[in-house]
The first five atom37 places (N, CA, C, CB, O) and aatype in JSON, in Angstrom:
{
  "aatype": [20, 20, 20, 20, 20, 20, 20, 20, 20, 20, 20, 20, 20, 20, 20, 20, 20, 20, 20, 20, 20, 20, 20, 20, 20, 20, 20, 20, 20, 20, 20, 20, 20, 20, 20, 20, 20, 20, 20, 20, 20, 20, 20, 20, 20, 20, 20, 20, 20, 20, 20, 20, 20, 20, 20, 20, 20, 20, 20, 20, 20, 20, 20, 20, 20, 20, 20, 20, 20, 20, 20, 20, 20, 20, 20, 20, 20, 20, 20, 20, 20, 20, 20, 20, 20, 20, 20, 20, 20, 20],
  "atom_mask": [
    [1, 1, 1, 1, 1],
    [1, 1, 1, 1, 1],
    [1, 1, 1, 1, 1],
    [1, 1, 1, 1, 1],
    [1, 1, 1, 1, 1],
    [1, 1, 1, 1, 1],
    [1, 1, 1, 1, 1],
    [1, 1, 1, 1, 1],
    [1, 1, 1, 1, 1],
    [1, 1, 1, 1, 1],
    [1, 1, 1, 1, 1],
    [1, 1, 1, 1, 1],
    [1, 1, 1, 1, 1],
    [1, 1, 1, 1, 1],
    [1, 1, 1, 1, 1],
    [1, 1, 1, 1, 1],
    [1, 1, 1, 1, 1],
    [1, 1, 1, 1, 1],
    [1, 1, 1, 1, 1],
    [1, 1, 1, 1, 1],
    [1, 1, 1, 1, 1],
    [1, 1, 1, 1, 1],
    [1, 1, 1, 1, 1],
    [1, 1, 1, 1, 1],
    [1, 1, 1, 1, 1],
    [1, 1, 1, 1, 1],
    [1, 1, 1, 1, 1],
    [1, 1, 1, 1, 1],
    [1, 1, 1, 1, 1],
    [1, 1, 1, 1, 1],
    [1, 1, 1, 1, 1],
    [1, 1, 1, 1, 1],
    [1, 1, 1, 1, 1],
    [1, 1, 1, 1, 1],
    [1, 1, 1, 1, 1],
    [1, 1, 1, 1, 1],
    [1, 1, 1, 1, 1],
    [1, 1, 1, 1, 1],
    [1, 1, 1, 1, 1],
    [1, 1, 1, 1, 1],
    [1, 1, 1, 1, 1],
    [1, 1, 1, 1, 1],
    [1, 1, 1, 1, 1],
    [1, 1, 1, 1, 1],
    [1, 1, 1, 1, 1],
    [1, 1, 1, 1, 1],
    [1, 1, 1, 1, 1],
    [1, 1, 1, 1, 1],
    [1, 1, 1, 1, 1],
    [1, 1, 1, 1, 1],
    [1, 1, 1, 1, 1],
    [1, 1, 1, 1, 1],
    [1, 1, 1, 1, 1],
    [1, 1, 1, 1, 1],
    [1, 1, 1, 1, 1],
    [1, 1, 1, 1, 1],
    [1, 1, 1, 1, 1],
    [1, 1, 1, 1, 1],
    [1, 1, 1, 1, 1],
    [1, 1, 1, 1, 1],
    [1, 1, 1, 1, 1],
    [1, 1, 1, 1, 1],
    [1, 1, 1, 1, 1],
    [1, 1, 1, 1, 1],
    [1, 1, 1, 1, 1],
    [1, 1, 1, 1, 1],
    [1, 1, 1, 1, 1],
    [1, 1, 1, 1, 1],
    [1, 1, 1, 1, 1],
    [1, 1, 1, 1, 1],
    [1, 1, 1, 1, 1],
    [1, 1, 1, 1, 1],
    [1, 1, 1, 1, 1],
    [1, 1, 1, 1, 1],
    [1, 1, 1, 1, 1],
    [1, 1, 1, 1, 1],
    [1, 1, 1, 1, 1],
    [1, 1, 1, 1, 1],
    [1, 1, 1, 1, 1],
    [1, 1, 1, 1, 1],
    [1, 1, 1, 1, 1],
    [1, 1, 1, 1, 1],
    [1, 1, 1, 1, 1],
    [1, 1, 1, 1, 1],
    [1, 1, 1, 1, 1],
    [1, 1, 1, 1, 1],
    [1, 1, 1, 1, 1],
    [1, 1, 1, 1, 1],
    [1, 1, 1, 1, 1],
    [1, 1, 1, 1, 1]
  ],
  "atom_positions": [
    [[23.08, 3.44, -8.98], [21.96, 3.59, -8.08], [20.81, 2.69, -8.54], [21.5, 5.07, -8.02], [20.61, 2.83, -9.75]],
    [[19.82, 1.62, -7.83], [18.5, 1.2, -7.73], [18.11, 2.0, -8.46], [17.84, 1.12, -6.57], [18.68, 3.08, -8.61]],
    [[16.79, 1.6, -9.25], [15.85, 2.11, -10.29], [15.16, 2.47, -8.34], [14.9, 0.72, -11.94], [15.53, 1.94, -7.29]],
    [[14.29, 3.34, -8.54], [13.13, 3.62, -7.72], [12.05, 3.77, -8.45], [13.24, 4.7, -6.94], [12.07, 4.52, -9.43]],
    [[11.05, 3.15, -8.11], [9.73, 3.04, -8.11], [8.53, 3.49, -7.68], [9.65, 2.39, -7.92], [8.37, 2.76, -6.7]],
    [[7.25, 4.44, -7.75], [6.3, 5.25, -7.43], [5.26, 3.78, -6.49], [5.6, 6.17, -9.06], [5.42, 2.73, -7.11]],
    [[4.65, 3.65, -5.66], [3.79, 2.85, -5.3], [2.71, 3.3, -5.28], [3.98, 2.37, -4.39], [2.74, 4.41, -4.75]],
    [[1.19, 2.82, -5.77], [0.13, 2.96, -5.23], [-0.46, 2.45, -4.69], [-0.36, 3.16, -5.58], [-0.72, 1.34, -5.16]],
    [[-0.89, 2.7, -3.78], [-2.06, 1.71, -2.4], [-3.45, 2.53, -2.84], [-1.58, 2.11, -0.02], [-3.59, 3.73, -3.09]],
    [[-4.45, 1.38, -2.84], [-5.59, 1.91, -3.31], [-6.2, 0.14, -1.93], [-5.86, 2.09, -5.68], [-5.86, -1.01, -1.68]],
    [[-7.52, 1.49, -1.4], [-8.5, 0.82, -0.41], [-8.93, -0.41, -1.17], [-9.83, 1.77, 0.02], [-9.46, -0.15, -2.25]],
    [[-8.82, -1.76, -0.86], [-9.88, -2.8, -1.48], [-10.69, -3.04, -0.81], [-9.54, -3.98, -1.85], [-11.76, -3.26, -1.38]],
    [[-10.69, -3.1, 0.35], [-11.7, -3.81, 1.72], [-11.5, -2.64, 2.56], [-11.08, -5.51, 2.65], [-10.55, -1.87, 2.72]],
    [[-13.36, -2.76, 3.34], [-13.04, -2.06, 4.48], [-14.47, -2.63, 5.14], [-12.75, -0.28, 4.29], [-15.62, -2.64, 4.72]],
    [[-13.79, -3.13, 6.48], [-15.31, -3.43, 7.45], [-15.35, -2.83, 8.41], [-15.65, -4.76, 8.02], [-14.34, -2.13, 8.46]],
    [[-16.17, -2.67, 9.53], [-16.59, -1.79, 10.57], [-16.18, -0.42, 10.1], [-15.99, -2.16, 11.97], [-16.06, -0.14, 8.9]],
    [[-16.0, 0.28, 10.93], [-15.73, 1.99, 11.25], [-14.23, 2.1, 11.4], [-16.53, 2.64, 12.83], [-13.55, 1.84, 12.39]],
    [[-13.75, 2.65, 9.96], [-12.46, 3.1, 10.43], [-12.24, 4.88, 10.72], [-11.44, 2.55, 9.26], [-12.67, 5.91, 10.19]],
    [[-11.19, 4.52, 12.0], [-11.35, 5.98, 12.82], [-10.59, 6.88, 12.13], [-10.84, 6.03, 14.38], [-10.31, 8.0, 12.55]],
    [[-10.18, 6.31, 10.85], [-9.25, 7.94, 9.51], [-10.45, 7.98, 8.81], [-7.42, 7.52, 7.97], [-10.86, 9.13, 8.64]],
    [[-11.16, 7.06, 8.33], [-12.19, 7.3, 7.62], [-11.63, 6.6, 6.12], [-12.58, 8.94, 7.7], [-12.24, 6.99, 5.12]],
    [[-10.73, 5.79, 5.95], [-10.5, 5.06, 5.0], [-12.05, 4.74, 4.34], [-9.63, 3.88, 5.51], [-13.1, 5.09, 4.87]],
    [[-11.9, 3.94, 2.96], [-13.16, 3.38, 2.64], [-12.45, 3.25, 0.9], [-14.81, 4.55, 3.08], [-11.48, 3.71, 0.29]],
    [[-13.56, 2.36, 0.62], [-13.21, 1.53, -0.54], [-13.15, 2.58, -1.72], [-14.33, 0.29, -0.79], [-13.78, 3.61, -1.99]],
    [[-12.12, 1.86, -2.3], [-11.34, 2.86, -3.77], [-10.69, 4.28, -2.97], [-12.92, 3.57, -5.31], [-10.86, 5.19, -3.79]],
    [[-10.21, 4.69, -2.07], [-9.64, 5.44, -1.53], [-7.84, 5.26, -2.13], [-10.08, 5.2, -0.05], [-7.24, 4.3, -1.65]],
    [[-7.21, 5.99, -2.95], [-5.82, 5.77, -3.64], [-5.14, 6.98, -3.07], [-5.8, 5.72, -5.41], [-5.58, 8.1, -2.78]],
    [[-3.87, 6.41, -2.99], [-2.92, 7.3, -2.86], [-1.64, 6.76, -3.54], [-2.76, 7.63, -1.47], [-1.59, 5.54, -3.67]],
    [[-0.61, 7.48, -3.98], [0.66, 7.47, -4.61], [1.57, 8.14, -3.77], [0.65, 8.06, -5.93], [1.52, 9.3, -3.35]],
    [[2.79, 6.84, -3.47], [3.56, 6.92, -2.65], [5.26, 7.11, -3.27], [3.2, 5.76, -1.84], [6.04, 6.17, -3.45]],
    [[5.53, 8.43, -3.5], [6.59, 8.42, -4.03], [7.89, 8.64, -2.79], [6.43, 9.47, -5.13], [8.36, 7.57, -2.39]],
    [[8.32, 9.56, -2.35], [9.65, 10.25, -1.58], [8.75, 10.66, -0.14], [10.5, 11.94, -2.61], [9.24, 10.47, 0.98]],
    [[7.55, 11.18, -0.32], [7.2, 11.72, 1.09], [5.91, 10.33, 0.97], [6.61, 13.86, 1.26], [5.53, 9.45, 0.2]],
    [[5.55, 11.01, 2.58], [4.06, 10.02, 2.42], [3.04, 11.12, 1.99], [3.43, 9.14, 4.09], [3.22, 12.33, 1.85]],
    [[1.86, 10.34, 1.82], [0.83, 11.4, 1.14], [-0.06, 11.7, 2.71], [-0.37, 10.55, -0.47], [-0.16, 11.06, 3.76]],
    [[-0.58, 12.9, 2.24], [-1.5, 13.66, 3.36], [-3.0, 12.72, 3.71], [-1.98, 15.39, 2.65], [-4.01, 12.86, 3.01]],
    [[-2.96, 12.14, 4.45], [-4.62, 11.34, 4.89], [-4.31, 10.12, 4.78], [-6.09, 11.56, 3.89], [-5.36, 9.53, 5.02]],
    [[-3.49, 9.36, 4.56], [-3.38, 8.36, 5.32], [-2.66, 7.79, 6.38], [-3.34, 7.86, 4.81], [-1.44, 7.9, 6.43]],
    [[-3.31, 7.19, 7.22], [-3.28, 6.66, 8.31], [-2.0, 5.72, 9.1], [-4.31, 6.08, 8.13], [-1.75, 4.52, 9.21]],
    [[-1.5, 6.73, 9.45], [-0.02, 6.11, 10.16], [0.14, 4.73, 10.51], [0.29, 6.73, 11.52], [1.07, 3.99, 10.19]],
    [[-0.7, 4.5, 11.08], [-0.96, 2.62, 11.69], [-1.14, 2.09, 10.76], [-2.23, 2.04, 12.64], [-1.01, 0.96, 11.24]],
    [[-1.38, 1.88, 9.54], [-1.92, 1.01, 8.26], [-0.73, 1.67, 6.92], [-4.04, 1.46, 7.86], [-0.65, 1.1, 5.83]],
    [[0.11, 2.92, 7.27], [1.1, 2.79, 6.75], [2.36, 2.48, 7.56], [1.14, 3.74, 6.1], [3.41, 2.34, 6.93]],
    [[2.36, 2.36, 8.95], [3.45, 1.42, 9.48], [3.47, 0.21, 8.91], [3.38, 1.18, 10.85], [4.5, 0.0, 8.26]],
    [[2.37, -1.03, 8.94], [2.13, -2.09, 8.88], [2.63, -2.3, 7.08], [0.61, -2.3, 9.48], [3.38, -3.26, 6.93]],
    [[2.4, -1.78, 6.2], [2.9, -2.23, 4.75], [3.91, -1.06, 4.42], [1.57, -2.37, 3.5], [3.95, -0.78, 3.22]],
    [[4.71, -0.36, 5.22], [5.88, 0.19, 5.14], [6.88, -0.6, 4.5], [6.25, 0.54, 6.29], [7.54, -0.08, 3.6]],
    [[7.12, -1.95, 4.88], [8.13, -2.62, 4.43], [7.83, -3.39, 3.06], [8.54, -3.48, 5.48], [8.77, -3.48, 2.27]],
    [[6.7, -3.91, 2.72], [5.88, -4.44, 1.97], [6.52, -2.97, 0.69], [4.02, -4.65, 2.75], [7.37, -3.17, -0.18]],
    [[5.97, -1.91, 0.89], [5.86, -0.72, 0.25], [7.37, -0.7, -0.35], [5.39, 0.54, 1.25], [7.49, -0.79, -1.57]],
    [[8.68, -0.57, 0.59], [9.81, -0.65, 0.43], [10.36, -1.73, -0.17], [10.22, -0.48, 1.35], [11.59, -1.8, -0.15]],
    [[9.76, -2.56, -0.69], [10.12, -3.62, -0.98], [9.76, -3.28, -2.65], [9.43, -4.82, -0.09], [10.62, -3.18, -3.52]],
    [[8.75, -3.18, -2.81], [7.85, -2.52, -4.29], [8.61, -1.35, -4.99], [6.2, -1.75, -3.85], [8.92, -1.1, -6.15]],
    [[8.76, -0.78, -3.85], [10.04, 0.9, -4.22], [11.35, 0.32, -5.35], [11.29, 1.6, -2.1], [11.82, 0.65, -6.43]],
    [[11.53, -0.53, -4.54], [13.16, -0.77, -5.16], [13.26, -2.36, -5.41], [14.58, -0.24, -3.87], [14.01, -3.13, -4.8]],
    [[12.18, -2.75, -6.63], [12.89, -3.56, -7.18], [12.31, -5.26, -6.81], [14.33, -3.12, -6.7], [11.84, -6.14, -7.54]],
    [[12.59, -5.2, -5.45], [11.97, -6.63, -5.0], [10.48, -7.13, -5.23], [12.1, -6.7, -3.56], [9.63, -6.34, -5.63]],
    [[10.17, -8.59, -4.94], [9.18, -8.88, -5.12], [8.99, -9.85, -3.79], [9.05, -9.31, -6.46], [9.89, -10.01, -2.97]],
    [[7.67, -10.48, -3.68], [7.32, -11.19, -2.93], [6.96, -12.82, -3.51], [6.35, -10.44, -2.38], [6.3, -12.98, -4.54]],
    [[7.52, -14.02, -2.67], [6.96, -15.17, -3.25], [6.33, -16.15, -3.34], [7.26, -15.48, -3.42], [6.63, -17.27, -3.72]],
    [[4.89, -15.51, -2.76], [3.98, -15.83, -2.18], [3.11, -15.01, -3.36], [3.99, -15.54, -0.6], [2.08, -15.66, -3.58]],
    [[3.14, -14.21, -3.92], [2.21, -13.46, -5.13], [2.38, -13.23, -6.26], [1.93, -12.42, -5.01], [3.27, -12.53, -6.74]],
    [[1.15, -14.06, -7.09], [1.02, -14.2, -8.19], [1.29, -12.87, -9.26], [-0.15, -14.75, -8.16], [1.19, -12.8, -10.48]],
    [[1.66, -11.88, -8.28], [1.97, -10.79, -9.25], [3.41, -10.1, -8.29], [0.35, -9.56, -9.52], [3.53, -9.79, -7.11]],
    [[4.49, -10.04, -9.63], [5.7, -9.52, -8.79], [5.4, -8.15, -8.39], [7.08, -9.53, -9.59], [5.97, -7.61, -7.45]],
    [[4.2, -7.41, -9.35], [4.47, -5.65, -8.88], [3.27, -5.58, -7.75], [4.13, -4.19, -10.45], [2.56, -4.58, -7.84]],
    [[2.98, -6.48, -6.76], [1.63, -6.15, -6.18], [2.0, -6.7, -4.54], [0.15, -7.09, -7.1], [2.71, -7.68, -4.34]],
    [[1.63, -6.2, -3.88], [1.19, -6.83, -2.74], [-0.03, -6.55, -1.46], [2.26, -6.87, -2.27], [-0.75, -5.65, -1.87]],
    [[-0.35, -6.88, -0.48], [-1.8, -6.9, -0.27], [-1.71, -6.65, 1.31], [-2.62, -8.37, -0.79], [-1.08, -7.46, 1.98]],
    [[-2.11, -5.95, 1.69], [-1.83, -5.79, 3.45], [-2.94, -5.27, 4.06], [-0.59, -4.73, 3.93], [-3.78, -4.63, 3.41]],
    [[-3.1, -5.59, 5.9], [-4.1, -5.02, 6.2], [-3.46, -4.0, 7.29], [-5.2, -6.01, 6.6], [-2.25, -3.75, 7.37]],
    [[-4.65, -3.36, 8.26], [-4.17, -2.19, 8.8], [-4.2, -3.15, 9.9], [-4.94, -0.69, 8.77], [-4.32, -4.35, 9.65]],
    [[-4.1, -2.71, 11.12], [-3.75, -3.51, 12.49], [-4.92, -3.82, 12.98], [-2.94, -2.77, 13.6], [-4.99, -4.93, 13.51]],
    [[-6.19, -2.92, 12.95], [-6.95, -2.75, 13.54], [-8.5, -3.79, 13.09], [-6.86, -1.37, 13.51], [-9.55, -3.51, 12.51]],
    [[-7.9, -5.11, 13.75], [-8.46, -6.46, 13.35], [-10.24, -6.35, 13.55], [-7.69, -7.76, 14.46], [-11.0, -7.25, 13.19]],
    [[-10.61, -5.26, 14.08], [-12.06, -5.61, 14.65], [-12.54, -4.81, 13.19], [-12.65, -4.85, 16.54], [-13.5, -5.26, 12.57]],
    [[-11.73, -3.47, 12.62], [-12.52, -2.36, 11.78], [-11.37, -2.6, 10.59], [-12.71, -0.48, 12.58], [-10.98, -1.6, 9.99]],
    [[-10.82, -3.94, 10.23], [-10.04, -3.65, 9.03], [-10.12, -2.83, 7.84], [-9.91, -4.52, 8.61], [-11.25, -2.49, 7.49]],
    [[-8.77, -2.33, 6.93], [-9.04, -2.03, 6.04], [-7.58, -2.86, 5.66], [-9.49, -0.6, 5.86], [-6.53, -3.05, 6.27]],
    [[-8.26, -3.36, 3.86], [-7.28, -4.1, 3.43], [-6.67, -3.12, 2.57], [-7.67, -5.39, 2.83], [-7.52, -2.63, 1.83]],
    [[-5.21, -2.51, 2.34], [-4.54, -1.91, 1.2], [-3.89, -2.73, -0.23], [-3.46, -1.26, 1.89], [-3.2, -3.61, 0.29]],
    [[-3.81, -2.82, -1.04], [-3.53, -3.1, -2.46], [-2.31, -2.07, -2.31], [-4.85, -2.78, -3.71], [-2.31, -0.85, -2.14]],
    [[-1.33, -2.92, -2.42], [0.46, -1.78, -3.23], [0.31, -2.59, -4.63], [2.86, -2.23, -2.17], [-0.08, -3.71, -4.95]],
    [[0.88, -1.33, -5.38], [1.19, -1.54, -6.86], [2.66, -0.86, -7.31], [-0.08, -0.82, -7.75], [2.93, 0.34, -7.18]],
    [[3.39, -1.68, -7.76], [4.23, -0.79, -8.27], [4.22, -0.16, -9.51], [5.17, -1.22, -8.19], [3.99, -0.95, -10.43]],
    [[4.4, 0.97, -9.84], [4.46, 1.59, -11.05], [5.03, 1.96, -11.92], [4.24, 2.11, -11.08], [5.67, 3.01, -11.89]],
    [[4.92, 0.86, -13.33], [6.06, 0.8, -13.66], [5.64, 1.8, -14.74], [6.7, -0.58, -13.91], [4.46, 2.04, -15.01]],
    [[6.77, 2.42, -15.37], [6.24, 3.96, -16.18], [6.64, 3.26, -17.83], [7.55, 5.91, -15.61], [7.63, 2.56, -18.06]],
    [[5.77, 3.59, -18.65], [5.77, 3.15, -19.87], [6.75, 3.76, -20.77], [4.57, 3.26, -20.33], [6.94, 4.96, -20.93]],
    [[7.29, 2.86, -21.29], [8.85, 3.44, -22.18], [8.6, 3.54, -23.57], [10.28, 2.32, -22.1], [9.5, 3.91, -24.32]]
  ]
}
């Protein structure tokens, strides 16, 4: 079986009015379920990004293999998310 991996998304950016009420340094840890308060539309959009961090892959376009950077859809009131993968200390 794949190693699995814990993700955290933590708020970096946020402009205009977002209608969950996101806002900067806002974290959550994304293990097996999703977490309570965040925002379906901005976890559709780095769902795959997220799944990708879960198990192993990286992206090659970023200077960091455990990280990647996404925004929510909502181009007028963005909020930008930070994924981290977490790797657990041995």
């Amino acid at each position: 079986m794949a190693e699995r991996y814990n993700v955290q998304v933590r708020v970096i950016s946020q402009k205009g009015t977002c209608a969950i009420g996101h806002k900067v340094g806002d974290e959550f840890v994304i293990s097996r379920t999703t977490p309570e308060g965040i925002c379906l539309s901005a976890f559709n959009t780095f769902f795959p990004a997220m799944r990708t961090l879960m198990f192993g892959g990286t992206f090659p376009w970023s200077d960091d293999p455990d990280t990647a950077t996404m925004a929510c859809p909502d181009a007028e009131n963005p909020v930008v998310f930070k994924l981290t993968r977490i790797r657990e200390e041995s």
